[in-house]
Every structure is written in C-alpha cells, then in structure tokens.
C-alpha positions as CSV (number, residue, x, y, z in Angstrom):
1,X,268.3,83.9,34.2
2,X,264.9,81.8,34.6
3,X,262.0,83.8,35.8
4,X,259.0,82.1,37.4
5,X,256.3,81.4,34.9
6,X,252.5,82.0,36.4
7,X,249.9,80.2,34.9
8,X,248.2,83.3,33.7
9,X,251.0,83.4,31.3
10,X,251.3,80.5,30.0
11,X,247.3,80.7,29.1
12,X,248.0,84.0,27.3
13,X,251.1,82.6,25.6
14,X,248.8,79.4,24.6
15,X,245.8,81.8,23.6
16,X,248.5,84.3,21.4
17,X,249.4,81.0,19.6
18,X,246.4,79.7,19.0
19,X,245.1,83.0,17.4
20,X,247.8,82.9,14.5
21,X,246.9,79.1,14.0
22,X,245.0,79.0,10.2
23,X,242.6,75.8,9.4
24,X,242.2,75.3,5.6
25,X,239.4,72.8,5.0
26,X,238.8,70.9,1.9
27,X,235.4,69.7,1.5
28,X,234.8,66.7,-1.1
29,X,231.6,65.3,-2.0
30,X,232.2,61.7,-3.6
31,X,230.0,59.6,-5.6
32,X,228.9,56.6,-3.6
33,X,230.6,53.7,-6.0
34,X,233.8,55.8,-5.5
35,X,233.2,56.4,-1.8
36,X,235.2,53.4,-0.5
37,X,238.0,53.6,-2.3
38,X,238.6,57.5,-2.4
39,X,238.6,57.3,1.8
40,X,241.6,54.6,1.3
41,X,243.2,56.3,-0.8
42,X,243.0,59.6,1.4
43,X,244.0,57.8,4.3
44,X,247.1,55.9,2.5
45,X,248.2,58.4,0.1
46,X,247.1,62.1,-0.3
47,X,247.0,62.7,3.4
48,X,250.1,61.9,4.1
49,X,251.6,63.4,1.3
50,X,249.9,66.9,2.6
51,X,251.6,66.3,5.9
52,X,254.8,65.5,4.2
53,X,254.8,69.1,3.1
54,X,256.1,70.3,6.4
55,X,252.9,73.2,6.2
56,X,251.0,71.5,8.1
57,X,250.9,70.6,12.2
58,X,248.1,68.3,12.5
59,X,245.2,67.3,10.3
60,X,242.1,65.4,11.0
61,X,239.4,63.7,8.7
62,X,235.5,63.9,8.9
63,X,232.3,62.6,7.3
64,X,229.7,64.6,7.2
65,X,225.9,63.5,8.6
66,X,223.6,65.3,7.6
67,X,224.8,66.5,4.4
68,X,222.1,67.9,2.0
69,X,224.4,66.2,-1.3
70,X,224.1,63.1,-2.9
71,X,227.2,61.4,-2.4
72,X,229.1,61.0,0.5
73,X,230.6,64.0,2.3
74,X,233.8,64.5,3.6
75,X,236.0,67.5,5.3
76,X,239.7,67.1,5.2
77,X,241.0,69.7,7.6
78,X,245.0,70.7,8.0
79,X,245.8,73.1,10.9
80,X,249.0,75.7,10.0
81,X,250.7,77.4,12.3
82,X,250.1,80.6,10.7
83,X,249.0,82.2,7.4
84,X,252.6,82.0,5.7
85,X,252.8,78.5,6.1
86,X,249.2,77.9,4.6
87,X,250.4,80.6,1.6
88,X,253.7,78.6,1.2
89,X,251.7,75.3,0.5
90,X,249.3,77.0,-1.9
91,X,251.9,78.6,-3.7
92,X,254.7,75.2,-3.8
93,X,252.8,72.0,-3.2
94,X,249.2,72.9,-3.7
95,X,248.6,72.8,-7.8
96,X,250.3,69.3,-7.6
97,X,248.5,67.4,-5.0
98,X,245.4,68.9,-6.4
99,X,245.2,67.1,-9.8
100,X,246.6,63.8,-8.3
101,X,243.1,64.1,-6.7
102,X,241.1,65.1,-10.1
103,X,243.2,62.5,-11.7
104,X,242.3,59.7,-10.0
105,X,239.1,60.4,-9.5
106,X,238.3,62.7,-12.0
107,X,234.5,63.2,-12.3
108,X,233.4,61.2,-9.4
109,X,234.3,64.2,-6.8
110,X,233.8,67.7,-6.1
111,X,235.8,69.7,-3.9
112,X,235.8,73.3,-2.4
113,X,238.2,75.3,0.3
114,X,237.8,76.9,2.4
115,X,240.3,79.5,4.8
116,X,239.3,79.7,8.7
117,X,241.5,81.5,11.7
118,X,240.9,80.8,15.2
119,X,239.2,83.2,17.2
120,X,239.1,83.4,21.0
C-alpha cells in the first residue's frame, strides 16, 4: 500500500544518504611541460576508466589557484556511495590504474589521497 510521503521525509531520507556518501580525492601536482597533455589524457583516458569501475557515482575535475607548488595543481575527486564501494576499488582496480598514471608520466607528477565523508 502507498503511504503519503511529507517533505520532511524525503529531506531526512536525502540527508541519511548523503551522510554514507565517501569523496576520495586525488591530488596531482604536474610539471608544467607535462601540464597539457596529462589534463587530456585525464579527461580521455584515466577518468573514464575510474568511472568504468562501477565504484564510483560522479566525479568532477579541478585546478587549483592558489596553489603554493610549482607545477600545476590539480584535484581529481570521485564520489562513492559508501565506504565499501571506495574499499572495493582500492582493493580490485586501484594498484592498476595507479601505475598507468606513474607510467606515463613517471617523474613529472606527484600525487597524494586523500579519504573525506560528508558531514551535515
């Protein structure tokens, strides 16, 4: 039987959601001669291939301003639905899409991760 749905509860059902949600961000600092061509080859190839994982729910790309490196900076960050599907990616798909990045670019990038949750 269908029960009448008040806003109220669909803001708490929204909020319960949001809570479990996990952002895992990926900061890379590139050398400038590399710059151009790593952001392509994010945008063509190792992003995708992240979302092709199935771990992921939405991702988004972004450079940082005012960043205190030399190089450029950038933030890849994924959204999971919760911590199982982050720990799922780590433990399956993460080794490998890892050194395609150090491969290609080997010492013209640094990278470091970083684990967030949501909070209310």
């Amino acid at each position: 039987m269908l029960r009448h749905v008040n806003d109220l509860e669909i803001c708490a059902a929204i909020i319960l959601y949001l809570c479990e949600m996990i952002l895992y961000n990926v900061t890379l600092i590139i050398e400038e001669l590399a710059a151009e061509e790593w952001l392509q080859w994010m945008k063509e190839v190792h992003i995708p291939e992240v979302m092709a994982t199935n771990k992921f729910v939405s991702n988004r790309l972004l450079k940082v301003l005012d960043s205190p490196n030399e190089g450029v900076t950038y933030c890849a960050q994924y959204i999971a639905e919760n911590e199982a599907n982050y720990q799922d990616y780590q433990t399956n798909f993460a080794a490998d899409l890892q050194a395609k990045l150090q491969a290609k670019f080997e010492n013209s990038v640094l990278t470091f991760r970083t684990l967030m949750e949501f909070v209310d």
